[in-house]
C-alpha positions as CSV (number, residue, x, y, z in Angstrom):
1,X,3.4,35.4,-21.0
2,X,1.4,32.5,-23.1
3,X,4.1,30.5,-23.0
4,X,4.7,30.7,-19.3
5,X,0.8,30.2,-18.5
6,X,0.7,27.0,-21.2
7,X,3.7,25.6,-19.5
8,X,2.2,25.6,-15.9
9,X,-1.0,24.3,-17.6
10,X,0.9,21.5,-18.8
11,X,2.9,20.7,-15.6
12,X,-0.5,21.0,-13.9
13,X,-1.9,18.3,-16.5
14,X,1.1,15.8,-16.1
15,X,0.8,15.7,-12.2
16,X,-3.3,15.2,-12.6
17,X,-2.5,12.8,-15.1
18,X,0.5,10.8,-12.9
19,X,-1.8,11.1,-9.9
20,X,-4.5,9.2,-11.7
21,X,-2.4,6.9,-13.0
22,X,-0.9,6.3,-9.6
23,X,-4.2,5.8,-8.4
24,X,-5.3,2.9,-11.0
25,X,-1.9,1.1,-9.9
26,X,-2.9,1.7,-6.1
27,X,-6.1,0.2,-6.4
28,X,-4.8,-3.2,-8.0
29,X,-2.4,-3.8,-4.7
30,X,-5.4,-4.4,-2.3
31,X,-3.1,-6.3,-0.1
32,X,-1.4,-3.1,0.7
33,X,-3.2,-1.4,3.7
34,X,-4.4,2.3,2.7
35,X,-1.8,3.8,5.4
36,X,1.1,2.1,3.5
37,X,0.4,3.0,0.0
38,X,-0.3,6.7,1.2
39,X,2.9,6.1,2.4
40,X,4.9,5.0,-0.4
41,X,3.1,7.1,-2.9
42,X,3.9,10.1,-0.9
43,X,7.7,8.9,-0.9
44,X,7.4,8.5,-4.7
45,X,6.2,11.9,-5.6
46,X,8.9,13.6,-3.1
47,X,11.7,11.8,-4.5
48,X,10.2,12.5,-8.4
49,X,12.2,15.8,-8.5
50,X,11.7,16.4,-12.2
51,X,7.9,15.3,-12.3
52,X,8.4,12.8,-14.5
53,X,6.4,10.1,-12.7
54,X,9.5,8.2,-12.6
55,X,12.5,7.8,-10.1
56,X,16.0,7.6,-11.4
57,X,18.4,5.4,-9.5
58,X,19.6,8.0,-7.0
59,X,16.0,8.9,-6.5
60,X,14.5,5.6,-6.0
61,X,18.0,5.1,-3.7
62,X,17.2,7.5,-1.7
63,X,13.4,7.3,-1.7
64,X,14.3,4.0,-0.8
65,X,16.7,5.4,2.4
66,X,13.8,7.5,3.4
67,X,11.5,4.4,4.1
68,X,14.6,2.9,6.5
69,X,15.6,0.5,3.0
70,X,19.1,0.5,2.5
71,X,20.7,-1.6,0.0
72,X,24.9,-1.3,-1.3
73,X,25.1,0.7,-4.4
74,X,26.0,-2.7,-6.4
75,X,22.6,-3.7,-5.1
76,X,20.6,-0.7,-5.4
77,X,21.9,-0.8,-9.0
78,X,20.8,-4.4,-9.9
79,X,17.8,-3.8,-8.5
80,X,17.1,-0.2,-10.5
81,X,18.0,-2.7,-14.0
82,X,15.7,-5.3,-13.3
83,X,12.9,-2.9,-12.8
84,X,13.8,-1.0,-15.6
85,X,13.8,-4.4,-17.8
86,X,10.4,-5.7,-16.5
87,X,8.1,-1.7,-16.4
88,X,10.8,0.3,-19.2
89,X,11.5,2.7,-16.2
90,X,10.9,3.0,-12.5
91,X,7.6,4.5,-12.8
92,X,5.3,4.2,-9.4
93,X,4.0,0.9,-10.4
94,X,7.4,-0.5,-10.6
95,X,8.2,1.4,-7.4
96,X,5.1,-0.2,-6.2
97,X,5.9,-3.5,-7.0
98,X,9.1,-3.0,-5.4
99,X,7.9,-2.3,-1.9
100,X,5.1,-5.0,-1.9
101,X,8.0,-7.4,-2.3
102,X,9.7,-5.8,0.2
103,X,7.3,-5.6,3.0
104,X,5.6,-8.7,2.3
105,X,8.0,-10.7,4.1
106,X,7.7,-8.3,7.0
107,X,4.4,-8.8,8.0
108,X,2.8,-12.1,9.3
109,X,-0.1,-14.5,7.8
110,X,-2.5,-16.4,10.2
111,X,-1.1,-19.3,8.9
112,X,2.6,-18.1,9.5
113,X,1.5,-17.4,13.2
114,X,-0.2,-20.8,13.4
115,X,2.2,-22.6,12.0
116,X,4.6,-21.0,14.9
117,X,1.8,-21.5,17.1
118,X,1.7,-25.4,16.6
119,X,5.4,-25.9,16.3
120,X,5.6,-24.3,19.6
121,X,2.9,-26.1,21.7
122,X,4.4,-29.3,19.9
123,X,1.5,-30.2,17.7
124,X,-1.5,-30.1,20.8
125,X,-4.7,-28.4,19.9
126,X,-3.8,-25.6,22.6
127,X,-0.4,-23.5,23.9
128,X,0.3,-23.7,27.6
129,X,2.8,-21.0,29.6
130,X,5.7,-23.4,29.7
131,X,5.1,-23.8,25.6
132,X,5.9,-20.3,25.9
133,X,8.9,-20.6,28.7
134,X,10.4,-23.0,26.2
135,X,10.0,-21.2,23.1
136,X,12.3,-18.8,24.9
137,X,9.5,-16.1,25.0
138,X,10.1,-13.0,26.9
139,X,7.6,-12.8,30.5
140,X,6.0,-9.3,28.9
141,X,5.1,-11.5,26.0
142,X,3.9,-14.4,27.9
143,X,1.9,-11.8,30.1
144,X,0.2,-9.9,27.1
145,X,-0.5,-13.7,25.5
146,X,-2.4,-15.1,28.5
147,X,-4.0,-11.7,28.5
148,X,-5.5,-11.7,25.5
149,X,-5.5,-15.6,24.3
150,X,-8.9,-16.8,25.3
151,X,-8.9,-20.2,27.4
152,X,-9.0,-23.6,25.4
153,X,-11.8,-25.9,25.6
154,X,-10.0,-29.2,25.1
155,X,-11.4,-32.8,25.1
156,X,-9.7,-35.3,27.8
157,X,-8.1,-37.0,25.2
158,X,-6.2,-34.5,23.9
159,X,-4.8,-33.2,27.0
160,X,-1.3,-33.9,27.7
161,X,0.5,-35.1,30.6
162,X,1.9,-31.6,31.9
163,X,-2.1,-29.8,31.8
164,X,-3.7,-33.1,33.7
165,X,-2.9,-31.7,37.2
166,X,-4.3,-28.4,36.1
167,X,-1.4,-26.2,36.9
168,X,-1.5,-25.0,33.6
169,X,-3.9,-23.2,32.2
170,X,-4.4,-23.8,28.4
171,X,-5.1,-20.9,25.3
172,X,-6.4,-21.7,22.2
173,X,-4.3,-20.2,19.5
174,X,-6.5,-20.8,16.7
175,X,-9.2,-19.2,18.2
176,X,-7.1,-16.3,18.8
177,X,-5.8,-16.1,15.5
178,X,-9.2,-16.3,14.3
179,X,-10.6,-13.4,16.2
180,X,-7.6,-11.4,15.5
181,X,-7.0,-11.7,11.7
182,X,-10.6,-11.0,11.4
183,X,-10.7,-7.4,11.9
């Protein structure tokens, strides 16, 4: 009966212990949002069968899965060795690291979105509708843009030949960009 009670003791201490750990880790990935390491760290701990505080490779493959990642098993398993080699296992830090790399290309910078911003209204201080016709955007786009990019204030010089009419009205992109990466 000792025994049994010592070894749920000890169970009970590893997950405190994995939890805390996976908390220290957690906290040095600020460019994770909260949502998203909640997220992965609940993946992690459902797919850690054994408790070790470590995924195998069918457990990380399938955690993996889970999140909508799917890689070939040749990948999966080159993947699972180099993260082996660089933490000694796949424990959540690794698994961490993982995903950060992952996802970071799935999310957008301001400077990404400027940068696609200026290459689209060809360089000019502002974006016009037809910048947005020509760049092929779809009219629900266009709407929701015009909707929510604020009007540009633009000197005469820097107006181009298609706005001097004033048919088209003019949004300053780096003003939205602003106001919108800074919540």
């Amino acid at each position: 009966d000792l025994e049994y009670e010592l070894g749920l003791v000890e169970v009970g201490i590893r997950k405190k212990i994995a939890f805390v750990e996976n908390q220290m880790v957690s906290a040095t990935h600020t460019n994770v949002t909260p949502a998203k390491l909640e997220e992965f760290e609940a993946t992690f701990k459902h797919f850690d069968k054994d408790d070790t505080n470590t995924l195998g490779l069918w457990e990380m493959h399938s955690a993996l899965a889970s999140l909508g990642i799917v890689y070939a098993d040749d990948e999966i398993e080159t993947i699972y060795g180099q993260l082996e080699a660089e933490f000694g296992a796949v424990f959540f830090e690794a698994w961490l690291a993982l995903l950060v790399d992952i996802t970071k290309d799935d999310s957008s910078s301001s400077d990404q979105l400027r940068e696609a911003f200026r290459g689209m209204a060809k360089d000019k201080v502002y974006v016009t509708e037809l910048d947005f016709q020509h760049a092929s955007l779809p009219p629900v786009m266009i709407r929701f843009l015009e909707q929510v990019m604020p009007a540009a204030m633009v000197r005469h010089d820097e107006l181009e030949s298609e706005t001097t009419n004033g048919a088209t009205r003019m949004y300053d992109y780096n003003m939205f960009l602003q106001t919108t990466f800074a919540r």
